[in-house]
C-alpha positions in Angstrom: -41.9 116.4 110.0 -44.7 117.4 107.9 -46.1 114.5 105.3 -47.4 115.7 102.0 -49.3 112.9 99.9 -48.8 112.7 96.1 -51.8 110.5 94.3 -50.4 108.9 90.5 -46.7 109.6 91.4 -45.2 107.5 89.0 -46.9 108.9 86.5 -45.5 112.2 87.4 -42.2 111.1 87.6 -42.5 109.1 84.8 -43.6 112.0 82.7 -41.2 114.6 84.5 -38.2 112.8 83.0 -39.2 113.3 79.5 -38.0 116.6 77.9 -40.4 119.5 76.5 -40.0 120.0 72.9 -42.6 123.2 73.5 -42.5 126.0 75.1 -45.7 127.9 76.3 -46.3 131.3 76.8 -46.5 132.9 80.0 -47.7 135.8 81.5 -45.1 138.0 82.4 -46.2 139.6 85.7 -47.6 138.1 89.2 -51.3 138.6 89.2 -50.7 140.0 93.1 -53.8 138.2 93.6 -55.6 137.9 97.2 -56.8 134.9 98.6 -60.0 135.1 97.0 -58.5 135.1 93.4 -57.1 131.5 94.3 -58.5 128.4 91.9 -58.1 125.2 91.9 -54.5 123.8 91.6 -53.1 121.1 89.1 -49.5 119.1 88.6 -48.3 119.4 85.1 -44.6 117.5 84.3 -42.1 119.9 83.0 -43.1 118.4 79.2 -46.2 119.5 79.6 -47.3 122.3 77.5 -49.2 123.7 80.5 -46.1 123.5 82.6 -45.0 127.2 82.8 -48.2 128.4 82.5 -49.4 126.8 85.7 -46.2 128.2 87.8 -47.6 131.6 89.6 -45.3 134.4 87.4 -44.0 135.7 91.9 -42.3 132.0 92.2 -41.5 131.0 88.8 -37.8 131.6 88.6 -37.5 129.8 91.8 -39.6 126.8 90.4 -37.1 127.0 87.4 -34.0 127.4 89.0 -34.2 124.4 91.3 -35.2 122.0 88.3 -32.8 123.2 86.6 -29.7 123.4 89.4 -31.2 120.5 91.8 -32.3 118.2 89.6 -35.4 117.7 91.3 -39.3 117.3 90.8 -41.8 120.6 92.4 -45.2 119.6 93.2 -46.4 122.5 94.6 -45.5 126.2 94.2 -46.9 129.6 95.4 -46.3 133.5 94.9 -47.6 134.2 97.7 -51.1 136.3 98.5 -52.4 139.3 99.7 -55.1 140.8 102.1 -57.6 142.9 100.9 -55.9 145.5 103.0 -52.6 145.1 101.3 -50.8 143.0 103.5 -49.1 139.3 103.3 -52.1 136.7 104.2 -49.6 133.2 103.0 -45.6 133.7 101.9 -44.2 131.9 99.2 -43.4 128.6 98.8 -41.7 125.8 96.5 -42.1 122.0 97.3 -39.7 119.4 95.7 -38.3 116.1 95.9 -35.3 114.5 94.5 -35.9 113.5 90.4 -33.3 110.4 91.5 -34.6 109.1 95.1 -31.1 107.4 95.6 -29.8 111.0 95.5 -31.7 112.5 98.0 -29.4 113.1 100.6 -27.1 115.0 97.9 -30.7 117.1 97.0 -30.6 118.9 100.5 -26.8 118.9 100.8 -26.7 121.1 97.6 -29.7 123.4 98.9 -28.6 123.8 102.3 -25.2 124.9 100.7 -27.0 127.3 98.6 -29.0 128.7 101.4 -26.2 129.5 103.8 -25.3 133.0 102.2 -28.9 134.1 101.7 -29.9 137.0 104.2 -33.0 138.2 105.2 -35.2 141.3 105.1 -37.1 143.2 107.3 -40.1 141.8 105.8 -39.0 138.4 104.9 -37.1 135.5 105.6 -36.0 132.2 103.9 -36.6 128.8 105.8 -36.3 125.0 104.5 -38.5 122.7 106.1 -37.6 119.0 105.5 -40.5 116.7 105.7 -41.4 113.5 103.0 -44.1 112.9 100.7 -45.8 110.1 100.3 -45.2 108.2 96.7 -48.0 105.5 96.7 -46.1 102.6 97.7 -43.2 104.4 99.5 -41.9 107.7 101.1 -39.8 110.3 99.6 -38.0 112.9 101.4 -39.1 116.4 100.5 -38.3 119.9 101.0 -40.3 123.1 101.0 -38.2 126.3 100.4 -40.3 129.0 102.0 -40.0 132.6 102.1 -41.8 133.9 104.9 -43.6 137.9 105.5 -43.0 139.1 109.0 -45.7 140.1 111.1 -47.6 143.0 109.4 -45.8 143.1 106.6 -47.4 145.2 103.6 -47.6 143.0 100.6 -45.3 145.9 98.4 -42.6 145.5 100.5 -42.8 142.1 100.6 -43.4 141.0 97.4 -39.5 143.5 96.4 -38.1 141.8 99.6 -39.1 138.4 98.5 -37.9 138.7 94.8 -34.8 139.8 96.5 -34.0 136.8 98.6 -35.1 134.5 95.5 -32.1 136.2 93.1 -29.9 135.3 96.0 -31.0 132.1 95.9 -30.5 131.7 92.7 -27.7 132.9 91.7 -26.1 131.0 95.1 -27.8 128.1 92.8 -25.9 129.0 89.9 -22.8 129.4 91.8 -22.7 126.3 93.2 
């Protein structure tokens, strides 16, 4: 089980529960950025004006589609990157915990659901890993949904593939 710590928590979760009264542009299309492109990452609370802004364009309907459908908090998101070369260096990933940690336990109930009719692609693949975070005084249970590159894959390919499996995701989301 993997252990991610989260410094000022409860002041994220705090903040997380209050609702936006403004909404921020965004850009409209994934940088593709490679690794080098990367900068430093913050955590913003959904109210925040910077909130969307932050969210990499590649993973952003993911990021919004879980708040939204799971009722749950994301720390950490990623589009994914590229080589230099044009192929996938890092996949793409979305990390959350339960909004409500008495409701944890219904959290990955409701993804796993979701996840069972979401199929693969030659290029990539959708896994949950289930691991906790560490809240200053106590431990939450946390899931990263990751969508994986195969071996080699060119970053085209799977960046299409990738958007693919997310839709699925979401709409199983929106379904359930």
């Amino acid at each position: 089980m993997s252990v991610n710590r989260l410094y000022n928590a409860s002041s994220l979760i705090e903040k997380w529960k209050v609702e936006s009264t403004t909404f921020p542009s965004v850009p409209a299309v994934s940088t593709g950025s490679v690794t080098s492109d990367v900068v430093d990452s913050a955590i913003y609370a959904r109210s925040d004006p910077r909130f969307l802004a932050a969210i990499e364009p590649g993973i952003r309907p993911l990021v919004l589609a879980v708040i939204e459908h799971l009722d749950c908090i994301t720390y950490s998101s990623c589009e994914g990157h590229r080589t230099a070369d044009g192929h996938v260096q890092v996949g793409q990933h979305v990390d959350i915990f339960a909004a409500d940690l008495n409701a944890q336990e219904n959290l990955a109930q409701r993804l796993d659901r979701a996840c069972a009719g979401v199929r693969g692609t030659p290029t990539a693949s959708l896994r949950i890993v289930r691991g906790a975070v560490s809240l200053e005084d106590k431990c939450a249970f946390s899931i990263s949904i990751e969508i994986g590159a195969a071996p080699g894959a060119g970053w085209e390919a799977f960046e299409a593939d990738a958007m693919r499996i997310q839709r699925q995701l979401i709409d199983a989301l929106f379904a359930g």
